[in-house]
N, C-alpha and C positions, 0 to 999 in steps of 0.2 A: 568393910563398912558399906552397907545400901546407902542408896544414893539418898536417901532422905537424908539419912542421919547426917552425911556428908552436907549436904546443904544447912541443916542445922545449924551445925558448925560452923558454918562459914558466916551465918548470918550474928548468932550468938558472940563468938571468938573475934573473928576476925575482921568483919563489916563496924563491929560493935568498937572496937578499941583503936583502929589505925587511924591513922590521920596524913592526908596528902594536901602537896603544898604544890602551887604551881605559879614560879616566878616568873617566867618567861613561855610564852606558846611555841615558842621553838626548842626550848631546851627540856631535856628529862624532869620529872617531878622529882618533889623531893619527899622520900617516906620518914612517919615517924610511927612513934608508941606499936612497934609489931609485938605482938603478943609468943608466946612461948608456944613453940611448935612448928611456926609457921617463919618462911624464910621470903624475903623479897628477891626474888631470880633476875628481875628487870623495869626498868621504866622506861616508858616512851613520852610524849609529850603532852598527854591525857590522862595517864592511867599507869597504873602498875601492876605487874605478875608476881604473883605469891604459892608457895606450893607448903602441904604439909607433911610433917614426916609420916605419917601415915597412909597419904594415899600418892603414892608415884607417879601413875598414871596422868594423872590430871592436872592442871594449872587452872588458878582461880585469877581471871584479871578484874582491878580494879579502876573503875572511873573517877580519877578526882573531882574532871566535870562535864561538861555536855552528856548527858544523857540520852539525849536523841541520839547522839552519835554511837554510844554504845548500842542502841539499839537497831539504826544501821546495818553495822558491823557482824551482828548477830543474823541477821537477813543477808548479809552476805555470804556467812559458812555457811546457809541452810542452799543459795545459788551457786555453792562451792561441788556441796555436795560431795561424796569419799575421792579424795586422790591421797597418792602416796606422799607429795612437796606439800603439801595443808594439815593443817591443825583439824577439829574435828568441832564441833558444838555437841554439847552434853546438856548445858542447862543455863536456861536466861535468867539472873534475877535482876532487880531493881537497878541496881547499879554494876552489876559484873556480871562473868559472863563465867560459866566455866567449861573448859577447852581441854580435848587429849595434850599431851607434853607431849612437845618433839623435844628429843637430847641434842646436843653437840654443841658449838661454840659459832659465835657470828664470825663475820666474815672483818668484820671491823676489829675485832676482838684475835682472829689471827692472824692478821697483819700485825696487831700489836706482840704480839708475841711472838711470831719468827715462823709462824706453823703456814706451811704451802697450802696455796690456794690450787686444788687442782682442776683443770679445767672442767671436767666433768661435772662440776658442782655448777659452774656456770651455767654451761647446759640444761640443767635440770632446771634451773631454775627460769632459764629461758622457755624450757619447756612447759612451765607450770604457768609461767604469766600466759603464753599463748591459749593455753585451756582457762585461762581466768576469761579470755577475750570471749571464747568461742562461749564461755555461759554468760555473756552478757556484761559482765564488769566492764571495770578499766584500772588496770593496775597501775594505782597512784600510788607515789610517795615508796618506793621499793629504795633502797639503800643499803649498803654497807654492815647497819643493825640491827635491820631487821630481816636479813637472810641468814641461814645456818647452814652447818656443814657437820655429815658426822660420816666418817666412813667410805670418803669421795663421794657422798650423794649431797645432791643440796634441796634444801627448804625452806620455806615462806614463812614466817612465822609471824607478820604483822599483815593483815587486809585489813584495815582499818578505814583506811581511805579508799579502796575498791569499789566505793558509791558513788566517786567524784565524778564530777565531769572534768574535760580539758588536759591539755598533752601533758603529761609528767616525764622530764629526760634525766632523773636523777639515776636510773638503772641503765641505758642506755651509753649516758656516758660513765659508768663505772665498768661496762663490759670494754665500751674502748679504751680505757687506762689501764684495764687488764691484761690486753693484748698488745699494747702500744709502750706500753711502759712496764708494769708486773711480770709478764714471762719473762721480760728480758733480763731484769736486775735480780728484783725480790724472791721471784720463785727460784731463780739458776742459785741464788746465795741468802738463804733466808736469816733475819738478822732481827730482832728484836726492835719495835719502832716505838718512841716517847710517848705517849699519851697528849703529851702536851702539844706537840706537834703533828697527830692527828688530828684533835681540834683545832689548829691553827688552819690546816688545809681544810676541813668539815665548814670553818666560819669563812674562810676566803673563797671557798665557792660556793657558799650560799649568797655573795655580796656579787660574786661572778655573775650568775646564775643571772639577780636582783636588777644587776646593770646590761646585760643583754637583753633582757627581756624588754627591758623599756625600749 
């Protein structure tokens, strides 16, 4: 499929029928009415990721709201520019964006499920914010669900906020809980972790976080 028609699509199909809900600015949105074809992969606290079965390559994300920020974000792939941990910009419309598809699974997402976090992914990822710096960014708002892993390589799959100003220690201290607590326990004995009880730790250190800071 040309990339026209491909945006056709997205505008016609899928722009046209979805409907995003956003209860809280901190928490995931919520999707509705997705049309046939098309699968919701994720949501962040903005926007959501939708891919069709016919074209793999690519992820279409969608802004529930802020618009400027969408287009931000857009200006950020383009000061990203090719690395191997980033996603790619294809095509800006009105409200989404669409991006190459990296595969694998978040880092949040294998903790829950029992799958080793291997150190290397860390790295990489360490490696990838350091080149966000050297072009000027500031990699804000990095976490847990918005890195991925496939193959012991890691990647970035949310700059969203890499327009921000001001210190962000959300990555910072997930690397220290990596090495300070994760090799010792979860990666030597990996064990399937509740859902419920990663949100319990996700909302207790965003109140951590909330009361330090002051």
């Amino acid at each position: 499929m040309h990339k026209e028609e491909f945006v056709n699509m997205i505008e016609k199909e899928l722009i046209h029928h979805i409907s995003l809900e956003s209860k809280n600015v901190h928490d995931p949105i919520i999707v509705h009415n997705i049309p046939t074809g098309w699968t919701c992969i994720g949501t962040g606290n903005y926007a959501a990721v939708f891919v069709h079965k016919s074209e793999h390559d690519f992820v279409v994300k969608v802004a529930a709201r802020d618009d400027e920020a969408l287009k931000k974000e857009a200006n950020v792939y383009r000061q990203l520019g090719d690395h191997q941990a980033y996603s790619r910009l294809i095509h800006q419309g009105p409200t989404y964006l669409v991006l190459k598809r990296l595969e694998g699974i978040t880092l949040y997402d294998a903790v829950a499920r029992g799958i080793r976090i291997p150190e290397t992914v860390i790295q990489d990822i360490n490696h990838a914010l350091e080149y966000a710096i050297e072009r000027g960014l500031n990699p804000y708002d990095v976490h847990g669900r918005n890195v991925m892993m496939k193959d012991g390589k890691g990647y970035v799959v949310d700059v969203s906020d890499f327009y921000k100003e001001g210190k962000d220690e959300k990555w910072n201290d997930l690397v220290k809980a990596y090495y300070k607590i994760y090799k010792k326990t979860l990666y030597k004995y990996p064990v399937p972790i509740p859902l419920k009880l990663l949100d319990f730790i996700r909302h207790s250190y965003r109140l951590y976080r909330r009361i330090t800071i002051k």
